[in-house]
C-alpha positions as CSV (number, residue, x, y, z in Angstrom):
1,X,7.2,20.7,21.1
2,X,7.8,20.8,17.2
3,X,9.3,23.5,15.8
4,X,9.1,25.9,18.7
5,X,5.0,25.4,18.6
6,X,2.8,23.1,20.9
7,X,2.4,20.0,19.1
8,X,-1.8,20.4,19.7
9,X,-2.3,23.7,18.4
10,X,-1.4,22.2,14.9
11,X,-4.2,22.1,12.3
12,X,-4.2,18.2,11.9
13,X,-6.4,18.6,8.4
14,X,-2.9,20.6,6.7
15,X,0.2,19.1,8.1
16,X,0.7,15.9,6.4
17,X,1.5,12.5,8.8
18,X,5.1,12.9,7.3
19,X,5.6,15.6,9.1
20,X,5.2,14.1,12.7
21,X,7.2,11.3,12.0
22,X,9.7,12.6,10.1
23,X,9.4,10.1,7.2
24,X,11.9,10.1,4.1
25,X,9.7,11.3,0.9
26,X,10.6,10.6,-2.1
27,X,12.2,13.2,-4.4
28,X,10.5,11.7,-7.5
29,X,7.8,8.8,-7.7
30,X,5.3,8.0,-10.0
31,X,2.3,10.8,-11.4
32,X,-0.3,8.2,-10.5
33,X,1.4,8.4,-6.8
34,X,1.7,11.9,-6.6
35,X,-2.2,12.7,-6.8
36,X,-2.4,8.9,-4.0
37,X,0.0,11.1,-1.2
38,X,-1.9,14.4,-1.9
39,X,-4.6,12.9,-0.8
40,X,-7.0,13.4,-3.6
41,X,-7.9,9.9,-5.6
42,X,-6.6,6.2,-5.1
43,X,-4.5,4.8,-7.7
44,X,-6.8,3.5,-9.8
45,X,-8.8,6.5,-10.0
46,X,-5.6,8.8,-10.3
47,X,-4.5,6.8,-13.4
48,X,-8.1,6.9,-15.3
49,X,-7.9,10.9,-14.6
50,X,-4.0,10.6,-16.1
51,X,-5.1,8.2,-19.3
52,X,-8.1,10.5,-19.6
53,X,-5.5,13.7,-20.6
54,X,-6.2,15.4,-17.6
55,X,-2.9,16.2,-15.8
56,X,-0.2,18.4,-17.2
57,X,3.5,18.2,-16.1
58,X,5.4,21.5,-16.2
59,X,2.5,23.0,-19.1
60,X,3.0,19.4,-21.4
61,X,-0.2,16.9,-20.7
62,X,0.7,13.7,-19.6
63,X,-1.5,10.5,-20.3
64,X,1.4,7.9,-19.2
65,X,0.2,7.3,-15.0
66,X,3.8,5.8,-14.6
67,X,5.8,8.7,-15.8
68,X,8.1,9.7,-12.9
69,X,8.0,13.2,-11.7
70,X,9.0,15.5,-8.9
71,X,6.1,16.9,-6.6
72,X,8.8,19.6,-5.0
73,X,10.8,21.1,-8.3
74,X,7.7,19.9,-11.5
75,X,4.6,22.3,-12.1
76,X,1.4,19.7,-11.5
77,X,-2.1,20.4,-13.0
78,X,-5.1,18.7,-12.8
79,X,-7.7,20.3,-15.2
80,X,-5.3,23.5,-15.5
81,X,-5.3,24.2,-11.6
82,X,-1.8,23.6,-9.5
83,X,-2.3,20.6,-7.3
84,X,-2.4,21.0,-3.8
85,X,-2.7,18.4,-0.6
86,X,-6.1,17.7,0.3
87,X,-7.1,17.7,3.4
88,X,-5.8,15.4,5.4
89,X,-8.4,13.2,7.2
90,X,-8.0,10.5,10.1
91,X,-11.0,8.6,11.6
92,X,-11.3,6.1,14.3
93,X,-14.6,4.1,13.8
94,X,-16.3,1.1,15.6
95,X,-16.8,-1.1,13.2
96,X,-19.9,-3.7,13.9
97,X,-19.8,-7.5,13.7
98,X,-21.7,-8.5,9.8
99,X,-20.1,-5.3,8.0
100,X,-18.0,-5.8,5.1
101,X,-14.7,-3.1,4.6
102,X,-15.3,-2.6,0.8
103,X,-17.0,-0.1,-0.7
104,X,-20.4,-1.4,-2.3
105,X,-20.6,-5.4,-3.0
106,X,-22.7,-7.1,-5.6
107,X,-24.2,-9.5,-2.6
108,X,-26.3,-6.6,-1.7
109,X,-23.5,-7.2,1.8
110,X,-23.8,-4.1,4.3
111,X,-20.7,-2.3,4.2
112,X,-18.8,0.3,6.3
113,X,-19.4,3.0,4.0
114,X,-22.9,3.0,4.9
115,X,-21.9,4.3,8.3
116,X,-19.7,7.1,7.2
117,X,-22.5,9.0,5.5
118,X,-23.2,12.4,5.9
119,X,-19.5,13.3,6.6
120,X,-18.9,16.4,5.4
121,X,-16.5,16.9,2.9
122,X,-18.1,14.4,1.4
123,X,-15.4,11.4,0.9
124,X,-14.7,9.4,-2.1
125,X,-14.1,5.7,-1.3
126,X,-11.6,3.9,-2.0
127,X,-12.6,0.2,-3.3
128,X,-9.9,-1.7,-1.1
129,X,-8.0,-0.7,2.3
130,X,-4.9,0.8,2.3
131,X,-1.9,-2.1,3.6
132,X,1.6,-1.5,3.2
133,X,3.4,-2.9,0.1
134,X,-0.4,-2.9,-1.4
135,X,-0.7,-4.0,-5.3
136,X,-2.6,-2.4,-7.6
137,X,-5.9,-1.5,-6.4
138,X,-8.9,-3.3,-8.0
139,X,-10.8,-1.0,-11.0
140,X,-13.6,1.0,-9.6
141,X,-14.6,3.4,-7.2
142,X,-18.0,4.4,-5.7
143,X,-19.1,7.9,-4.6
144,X,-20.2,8.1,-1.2
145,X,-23.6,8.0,0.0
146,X,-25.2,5.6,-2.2
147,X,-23.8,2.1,-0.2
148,X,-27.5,2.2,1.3
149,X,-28.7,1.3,-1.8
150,X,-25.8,-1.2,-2.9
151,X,-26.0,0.9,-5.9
152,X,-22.0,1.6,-7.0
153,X,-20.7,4.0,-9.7
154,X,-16.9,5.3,-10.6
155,X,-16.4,8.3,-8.8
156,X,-13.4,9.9,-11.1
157,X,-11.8,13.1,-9.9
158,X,-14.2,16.0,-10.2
159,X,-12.5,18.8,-12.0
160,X,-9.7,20.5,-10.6
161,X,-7.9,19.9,-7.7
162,X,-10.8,21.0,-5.0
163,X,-11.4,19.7,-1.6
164,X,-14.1,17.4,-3.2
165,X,-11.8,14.9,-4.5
166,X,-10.8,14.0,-1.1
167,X,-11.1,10.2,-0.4
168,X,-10.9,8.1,2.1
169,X,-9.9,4.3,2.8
170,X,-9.5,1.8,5.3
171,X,-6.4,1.1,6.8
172,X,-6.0,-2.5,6.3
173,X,-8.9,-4.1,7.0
174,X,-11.1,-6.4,9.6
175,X,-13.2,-9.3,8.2
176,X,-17.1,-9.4,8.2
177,X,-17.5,-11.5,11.2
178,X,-14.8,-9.5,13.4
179,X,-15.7,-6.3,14.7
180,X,-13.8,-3.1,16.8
181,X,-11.4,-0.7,15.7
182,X,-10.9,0.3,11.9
183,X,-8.9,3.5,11.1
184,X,-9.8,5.4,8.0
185,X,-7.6,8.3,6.2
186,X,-6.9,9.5,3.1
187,X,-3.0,10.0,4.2
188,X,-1.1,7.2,2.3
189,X,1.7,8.2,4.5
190,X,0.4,7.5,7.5
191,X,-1.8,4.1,6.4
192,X,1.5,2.5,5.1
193,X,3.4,3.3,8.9
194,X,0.4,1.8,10.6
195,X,0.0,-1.2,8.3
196,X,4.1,-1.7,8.0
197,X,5.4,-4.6,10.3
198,X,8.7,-2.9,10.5
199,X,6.7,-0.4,12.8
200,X,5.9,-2.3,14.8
201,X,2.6,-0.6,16.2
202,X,0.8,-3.1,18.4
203,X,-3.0,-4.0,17.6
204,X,-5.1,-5.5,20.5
205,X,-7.9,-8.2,20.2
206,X,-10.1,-9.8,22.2
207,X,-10.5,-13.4,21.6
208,X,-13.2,-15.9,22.5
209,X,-12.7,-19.1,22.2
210,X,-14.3,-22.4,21.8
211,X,-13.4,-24.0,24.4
212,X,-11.0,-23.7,27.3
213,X,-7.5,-23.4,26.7
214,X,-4.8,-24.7,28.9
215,X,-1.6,-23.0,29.8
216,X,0.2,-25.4,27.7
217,X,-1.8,-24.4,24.8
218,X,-1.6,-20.3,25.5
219,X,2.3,-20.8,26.2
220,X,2.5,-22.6,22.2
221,X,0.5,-19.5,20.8
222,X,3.2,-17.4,23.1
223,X,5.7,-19.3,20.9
224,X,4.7,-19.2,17.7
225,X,2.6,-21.1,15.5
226,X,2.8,-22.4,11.8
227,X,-0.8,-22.4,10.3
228,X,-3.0,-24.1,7.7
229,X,-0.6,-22.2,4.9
230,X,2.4,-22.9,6.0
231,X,3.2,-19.1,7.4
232,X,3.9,-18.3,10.6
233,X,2.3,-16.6,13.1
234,X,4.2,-14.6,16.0
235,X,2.3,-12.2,18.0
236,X,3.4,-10.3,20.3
237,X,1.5,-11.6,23.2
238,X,-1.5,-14.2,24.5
239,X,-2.8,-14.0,27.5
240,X,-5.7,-14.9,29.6
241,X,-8.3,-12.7,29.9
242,X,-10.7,-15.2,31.8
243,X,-12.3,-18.2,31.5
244,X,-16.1,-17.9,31.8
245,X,-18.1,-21.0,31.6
246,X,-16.7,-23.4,28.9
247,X,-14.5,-20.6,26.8
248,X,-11.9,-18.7,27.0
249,X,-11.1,-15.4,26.5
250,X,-8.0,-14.1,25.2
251,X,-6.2,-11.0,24.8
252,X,-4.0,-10.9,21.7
253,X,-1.6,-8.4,20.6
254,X,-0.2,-8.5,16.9
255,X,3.0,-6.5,15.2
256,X,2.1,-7.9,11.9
257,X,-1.4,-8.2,9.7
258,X,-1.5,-11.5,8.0
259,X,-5.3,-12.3,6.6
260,X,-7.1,-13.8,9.1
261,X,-4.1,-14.3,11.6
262,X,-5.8,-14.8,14.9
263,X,-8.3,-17.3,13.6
264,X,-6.0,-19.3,12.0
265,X,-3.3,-19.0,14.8
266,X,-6.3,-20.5,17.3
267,X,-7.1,-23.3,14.7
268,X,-3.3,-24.2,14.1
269,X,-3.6,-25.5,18.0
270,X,-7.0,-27.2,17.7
271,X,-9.8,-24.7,18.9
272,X,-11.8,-22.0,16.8
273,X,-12.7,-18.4,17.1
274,X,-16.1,-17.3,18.4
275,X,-15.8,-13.5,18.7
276,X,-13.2,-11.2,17.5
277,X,-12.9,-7.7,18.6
278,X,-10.3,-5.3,17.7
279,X,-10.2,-3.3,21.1
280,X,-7.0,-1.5,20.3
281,X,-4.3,-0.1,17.6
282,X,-1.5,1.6,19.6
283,X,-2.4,4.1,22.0
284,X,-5.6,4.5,20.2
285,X,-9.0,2.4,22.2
286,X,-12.9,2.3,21.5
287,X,-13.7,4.2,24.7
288,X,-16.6,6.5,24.8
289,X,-17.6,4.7,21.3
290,X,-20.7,2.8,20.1
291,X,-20.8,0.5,17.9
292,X,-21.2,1.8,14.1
293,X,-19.7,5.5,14.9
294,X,-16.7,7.0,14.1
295,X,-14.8,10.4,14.8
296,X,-11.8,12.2,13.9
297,X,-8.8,11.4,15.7
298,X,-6.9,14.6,17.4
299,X,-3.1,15.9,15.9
300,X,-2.0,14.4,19.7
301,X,-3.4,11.2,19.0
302,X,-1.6,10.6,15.8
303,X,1.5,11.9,16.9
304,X,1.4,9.6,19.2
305,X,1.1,6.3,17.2
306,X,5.1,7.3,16.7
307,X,5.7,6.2,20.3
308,X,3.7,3.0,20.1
309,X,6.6,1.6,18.4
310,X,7.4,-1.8,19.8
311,X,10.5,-2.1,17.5
């Protein structure tokens, strides 16, 4: 129960993430932010629409994107019209083996967004995934729809703060060559709580290996590895799944999302990594999915993500 109402009988599309986890917000943060957590462009796109003259703080325009404001107590316009959330949009897809996570890429690469058309709203993309602590994002969005074609243009904010704006990203990311579970939203919120180590929500992966792997060996992943870099990885768990013919196959669970961890954890003890499948992010699994297919995750199911803590 939340507030004397069934927690499913929410509208998951209008209550922000912030509200099921009762996160701290902000009383003032950035302009270019503001229009990020309502859900409407990334950052890079927020701060073109910004520069372009396009947003006005309390009736004054404002072409500064790092101006600090207050989304509670300032009067925000985009194009003259108040700014209001957008609708807030969470997706679980299976994402397939050979499909890159950015948005159009000059390779002529397939990517994920090819798989996501003919949602409706449509989505603007965002160019890179959502990961907490992210930088700035790199110059350049595409509209959706056109990633069969490879052929990428800059979205920008269409005028006014309208349900069209809405975009969506992943939440960090998976390599080409790995496969499984992706989340997608346009809730910044709720991408950095996933993506934050200090959340602790597990992620589950299914490992084949190269060759068999003793005890000894699975134990030293158990423990903690240093790789190639010199970071360190700790997950959460290895274990067996089986051994079938001359590999093994693993089940790993990470806290963390360091690039390419479970490869390079494998390769830091000697072996290398045939298949990679993300089987699992908290609660949330791949049942009932095929490969290359999304859908929208329920207001239960993202509540709860909050009880997947492991920390």
């Amino acid at each position: 129960m939340l507030g004397g109402f069934q927690l499913l009988t929410f509208d998951i599309c209008v209550l922000p993430f912030d509200l099921f986890f009762h996160m701290p917000t902000k009383p003032t943060m950035t302009l270019d932010r503001v229009l990020s957590r309502f859900g409407l462009a990334s950052r890079t796109v927020a701060r073109e629409a910004i520069v372009a003259g396009r947003m006005k703080v309390n009736g004054r325009t404002v072409r500064d994107p790092d101006v600090w404001v207050s989304p509670d107590s300032d009067t925000l316009q985009l194009d003259g019209q108040r700014l209001k959330p957008a609708r807030k949009r969470y997706l679980l897809f299976y994402k397939p083996k050979g499909v890159i996570t950015s948005h159009g890429d000059p390779a002529g690469r397939e990517t994920i967004y090819q798989y996501l058309s003919g949602v409706a709203p449509p989505f603007r993309a965002c160019p890179e995934p959502i990961r907490f602590a992210q930088g700035k994002l790199r110059e350049g969005a595409a509209r959706a729809g056109v990633a069969p074609s490879f052929r990428t243009a800059r979205a920008g904010l269409k005028p006014g703060a309208t349900p069209e704006n809405a975009w969506i990203a992943p939440v960090g990311r998976l390599d080409k060559d790995t496969s499984g579970l992706l989340l997608l939203t346009n809730d910044t919120a709720f991408a950095d709580f996933i993506t934050n180590p200090e959340s602790g929500i597990p992620k589950t992966y299914l490992v084949k290996t190269n060759a068999l792997l003793s005890e000894e060996v699975i134990a030293q992943l158990n423990t903690g590895v240093e790789m190639k870099r010199g970071d360190l990885a700790q997950p959460l768990s290895v274990r067996r799944r089986e051994d079938r013919g001359k590999y093994t196959w693993l089940d790993v669970v990470l806290t963390e999302g360091k690039n390419r961890e479970v490869r390079r954890m494998v390769e830091a003890v000697g072996f290398k990594v045939l298949k990679l499948v993300r089987t699992r992010i908290g609660p949330l699994t791949l049942e009932g999915l095929q490969v290359g297919k999304w859908r929208e995750l329920t207001a239960g199911e993202v509540a709860s993500l909050r009880r997947a803590r492991t920390r």
